[in-house]
Structures are given as structure tokens and as C-alpha cells.
C-alpha positions in Angstrom: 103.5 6.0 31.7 102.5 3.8 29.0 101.0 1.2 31.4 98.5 4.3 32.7 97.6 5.0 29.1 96.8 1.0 28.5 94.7 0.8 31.5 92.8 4.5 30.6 92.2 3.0 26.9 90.9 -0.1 28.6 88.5 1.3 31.0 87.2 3.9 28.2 86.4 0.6 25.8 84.7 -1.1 29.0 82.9 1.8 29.5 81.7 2.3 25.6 80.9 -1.5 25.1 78.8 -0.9 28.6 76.9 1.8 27.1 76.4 0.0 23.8 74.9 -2.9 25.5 72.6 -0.5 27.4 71.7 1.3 24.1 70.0 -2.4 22.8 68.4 -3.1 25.5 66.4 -0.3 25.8 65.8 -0.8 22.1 64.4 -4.4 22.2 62.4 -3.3 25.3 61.2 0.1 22.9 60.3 -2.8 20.2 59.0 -5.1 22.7 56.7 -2.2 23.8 55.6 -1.3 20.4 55.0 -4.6 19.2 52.8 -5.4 22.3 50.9 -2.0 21.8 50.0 -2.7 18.4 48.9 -6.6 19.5 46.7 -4.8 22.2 45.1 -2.7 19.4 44.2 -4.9 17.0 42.3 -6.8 19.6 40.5 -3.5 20.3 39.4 -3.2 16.8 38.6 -6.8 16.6 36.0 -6.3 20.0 34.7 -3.4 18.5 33.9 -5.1 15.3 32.4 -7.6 17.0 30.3 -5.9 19.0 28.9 -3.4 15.8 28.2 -7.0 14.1 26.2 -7.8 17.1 24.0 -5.1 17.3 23.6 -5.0 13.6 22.2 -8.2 14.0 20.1 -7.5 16.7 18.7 -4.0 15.0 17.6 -6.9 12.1 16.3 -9.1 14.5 14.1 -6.6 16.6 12.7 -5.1 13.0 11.9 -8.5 12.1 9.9 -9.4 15.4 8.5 -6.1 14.9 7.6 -6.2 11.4 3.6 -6.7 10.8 2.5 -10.5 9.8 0.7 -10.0 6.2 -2.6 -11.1 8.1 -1.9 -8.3 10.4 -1.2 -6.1 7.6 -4.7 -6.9 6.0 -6.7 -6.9 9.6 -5.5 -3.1 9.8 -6.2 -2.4 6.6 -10.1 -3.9 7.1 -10.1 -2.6 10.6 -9.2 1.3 9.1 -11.5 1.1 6.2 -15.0 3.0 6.5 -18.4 1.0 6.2 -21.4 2.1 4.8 -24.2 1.7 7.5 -27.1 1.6 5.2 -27.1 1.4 1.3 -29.4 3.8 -1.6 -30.5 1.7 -4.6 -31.7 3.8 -7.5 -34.7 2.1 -9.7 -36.8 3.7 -12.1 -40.6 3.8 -11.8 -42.9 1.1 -14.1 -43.4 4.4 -16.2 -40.0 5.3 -17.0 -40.6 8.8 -15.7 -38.2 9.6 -12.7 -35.9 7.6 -10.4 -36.2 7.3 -7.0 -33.9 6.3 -4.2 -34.9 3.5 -1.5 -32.5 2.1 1.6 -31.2 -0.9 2.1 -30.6 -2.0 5.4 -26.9 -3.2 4.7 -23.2 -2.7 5.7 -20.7 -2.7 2.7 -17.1 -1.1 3.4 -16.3 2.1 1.3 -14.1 0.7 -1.2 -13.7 -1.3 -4.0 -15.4 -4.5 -3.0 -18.2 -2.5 -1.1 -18.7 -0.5 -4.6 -18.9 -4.3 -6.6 -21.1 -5.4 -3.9 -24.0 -2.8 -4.1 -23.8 -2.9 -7.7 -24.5 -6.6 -7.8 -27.1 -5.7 -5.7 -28.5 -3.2 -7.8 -28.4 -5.3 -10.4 -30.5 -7.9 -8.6 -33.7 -5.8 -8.9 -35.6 -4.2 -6.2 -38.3 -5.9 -4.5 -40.7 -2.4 -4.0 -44.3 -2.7 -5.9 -44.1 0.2 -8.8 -40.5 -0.2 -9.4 -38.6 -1.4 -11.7 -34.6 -2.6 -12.8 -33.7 -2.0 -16.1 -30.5 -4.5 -16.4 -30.7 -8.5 -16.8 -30.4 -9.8 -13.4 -27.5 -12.5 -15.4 -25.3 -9.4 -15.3 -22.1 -9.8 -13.4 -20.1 -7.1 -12.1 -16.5 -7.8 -13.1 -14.3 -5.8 -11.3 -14.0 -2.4 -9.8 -11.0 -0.3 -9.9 -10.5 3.3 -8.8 -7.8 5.5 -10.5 -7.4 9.4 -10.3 -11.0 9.4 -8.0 -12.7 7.8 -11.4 -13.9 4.6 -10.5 -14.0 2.2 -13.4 -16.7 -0.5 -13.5 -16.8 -3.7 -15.8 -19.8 -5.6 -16.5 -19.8 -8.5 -18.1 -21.5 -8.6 -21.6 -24.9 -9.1 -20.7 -25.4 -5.9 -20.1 -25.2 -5.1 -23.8 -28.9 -7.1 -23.9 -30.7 -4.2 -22.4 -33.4 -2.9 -24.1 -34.3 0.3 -23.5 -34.6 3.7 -25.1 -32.8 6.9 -24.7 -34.6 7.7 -21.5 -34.0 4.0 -20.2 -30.5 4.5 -21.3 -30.2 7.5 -19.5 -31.7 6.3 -16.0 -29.3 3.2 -16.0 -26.0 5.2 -16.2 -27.4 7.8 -13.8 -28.4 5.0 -11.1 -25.1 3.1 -11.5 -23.5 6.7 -10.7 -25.5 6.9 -8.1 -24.7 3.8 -6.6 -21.1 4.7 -7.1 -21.0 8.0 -5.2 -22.6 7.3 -1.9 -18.9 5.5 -1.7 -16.8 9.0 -1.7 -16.9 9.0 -6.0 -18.2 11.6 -7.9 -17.1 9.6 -11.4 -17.7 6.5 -13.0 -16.5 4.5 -16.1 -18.8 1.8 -17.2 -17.0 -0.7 -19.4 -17.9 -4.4 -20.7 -15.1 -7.4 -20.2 -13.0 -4.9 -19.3 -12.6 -3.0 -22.1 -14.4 0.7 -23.2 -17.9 0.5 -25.1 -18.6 3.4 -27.8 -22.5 3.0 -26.4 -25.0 0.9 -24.5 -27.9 0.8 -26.6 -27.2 3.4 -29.2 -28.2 6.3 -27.8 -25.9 7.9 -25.3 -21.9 8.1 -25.4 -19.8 5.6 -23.5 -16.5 7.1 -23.7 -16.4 9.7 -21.1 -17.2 9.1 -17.2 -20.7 9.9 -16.2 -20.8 12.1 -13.5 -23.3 11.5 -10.3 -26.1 13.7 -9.2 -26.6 14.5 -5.5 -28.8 12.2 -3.7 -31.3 14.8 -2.5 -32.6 15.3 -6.6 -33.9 12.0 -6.2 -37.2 11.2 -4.0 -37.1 8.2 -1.5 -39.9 5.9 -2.2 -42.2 5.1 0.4 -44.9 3.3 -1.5 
């Protein structure tokens, strides 16, 4: 009897130490497993890094291809802007008694440059018989700037050696207006070296914008 009970408690051990050793197997295989998954995802996120880095860089590159040149930038800036196909100068007659309007056959864009341009222009005089400019032809125009649809003019300080009356007075901040508005600009601000003028020759107030007429108040001259 007792030899039955040794060999029963001897297969039951074999049979428990069998079972144990299957128990870690599976285990390190279940640790294997994980261990091999987690590998395998880390290289996932690692290509999918990779490949956002990659078409970040290409997004950048593509912008930068794409990205106007500043000489383009200015060519489409000229190439949008809006030219004046003929220009009004305003002179006075030899009288001082009225203004009139006469056409010049020239092409001057409609901005800041194109408004420097025709005043220089004016400036220079016209060449009609009966006409006359009122400014010293040594008078420079400065600059041009437009801010809040006031366009602010600066003349160098020449202009200060007019020599006119009230009426002469008058006529040269009307025709510099009126040079100003066939360029989209009701207002101008006449200053000298850049800086605000009480008044020209003493009679007419320099520290408010003058405001243009309509072209049609003043007769073209056809002498």
C-alpha cells in the first residue's frame, strides 16, 4: 500500500513541475510577444515622424519656389498701377485774371511718382503765348506722400521767393490742386522741406489742405 501512495505522490509532483514549466513558457513567449510589439511600434511612430518632417519640408520648399522674387513683386505692382494717358497743366493768363487748363501729351502713372512728376512739370512753365507760371522754375518738388486720400506735397524753399499778390497766391494753390486731382485726389497739403508753412506770401492760410475744383470750371486754352 505505501509503495502505491509513493508512486501516486510521485506522478502528481511530475505532473505539477510539468505544468509549472508550461506556465513559463507561455510567459516568456507572452513577454517575448509584448516586447516585439512594442519594438514594432516605435518604429511606426519613428516612420510616421519621418514622413510629417518630410512633407513639412517640402510644404516650405514649394512656398519658397513659389514665393514672388522682390523684382517680381515690383513688376506687378508697376504692371497693376493706372497711367494717366494725357496730362492738364493749370497756368494763369499774363493778366492774372483766370486760369486755364491745356494738355499735355504725356503718360505718368496715377500715384505718387506720377503726382511729383507733373508737378515738376508744372513747375517748369508752359510754353503757350499768353500764359504764364507763377513759381521759380529752381523749385524742386521734394516728395509726395498720400495719407487718409490727402496727398501731402513738399517743395523745396524756393518756392517761398514767389512774388505775387493775393490773387497770384490764390491761382498757385488752386493749380497745384489741380494738378493733384486729375490723379484720383481731391486734397492737397503744400509744405516746404517737409515741414508745414503758416503762409506762402502772406496772404492766404497754409495750414489746412486746399481743396481742388472740377476741371470743367477751367477753360482749355486754344490760343
Amino acid at each position: 500500500m505505501k509503495k502505491w501512495i509513493s508512486i501516486f505522490v510521485t506522478f502528481t509532483l511530475l505532473l505539477v513541475v510539468s505544468a509549472c514549466g508550461q506556465g513559463d513558457g507561455t510567459l516568456n513567449e507572452e513577454e517575448t510577444n509584448l516586447g516585439s510589439d512594442e519594438e514594432q511600434y516605435e518604429e511606426q511612430e519613428d516612420v510616421v515622424e519621418e514622413s510629417e518632417q518630410l512633407e513639412e519640408e517640402a510644404i516650405e520648399e514649394k512656398e519658397r519656389t513659389d514665393a514672388p522674387t522682390p523684382e517680381e513683386s515690383t513688376k506687378d505692382k508697376t504692371n497693376e498701377t493706372e497711367n494717366l494717358d494725357a496730362l492738364n497743366l493749370y497756368f494763369a493768363d499774363a493778366e492774372l485774371m483766370s486760369i486755364y487748363r491745356v494738355k499735355r501729351d504725356v503718360e505718368y502713372p496715377k500715384d505718387e511718382e506720377g503726382i511729383q512728376k507733373a508737378l515738376q512739370l508744372w513747375i517748369a512753365g508752359p510754353v503757350e503765348e499768353g500764359l504764364q507760371g507763377l513759381v521759380p522754375e529752381n523749385v524742386i518738388v521734394q516728395s509726395v506722400n498720400i495719407d487718409n486720400d490727402i496727398v501731402f506735397v513738399s517743395f523745396s524753399e524756393e518756392l517761398l521767393n514767389v512774388n505775387v499778390g493775393s490773387s497770384g497766391e490764390l491761382f498757385i494753390t488752386e493749380q497745384i490742386a489741380m494738378v493733384v486731382e486729375q490723379f484720383g485726389y481731391k486734397q492737397v497739403f503744400i509744405l516746404i522741406n517737409g515741414s508745414e508753412i503758416d503762409t506762402l506770401s502772406g496772404h492766404i492760410d497754409f495750414n489746412e489742405p486746399f481743396t481742388a475744383r472740377s476741371p470743367k470750371d477751367f477753360e482749355l486754352y486754344n490760343k
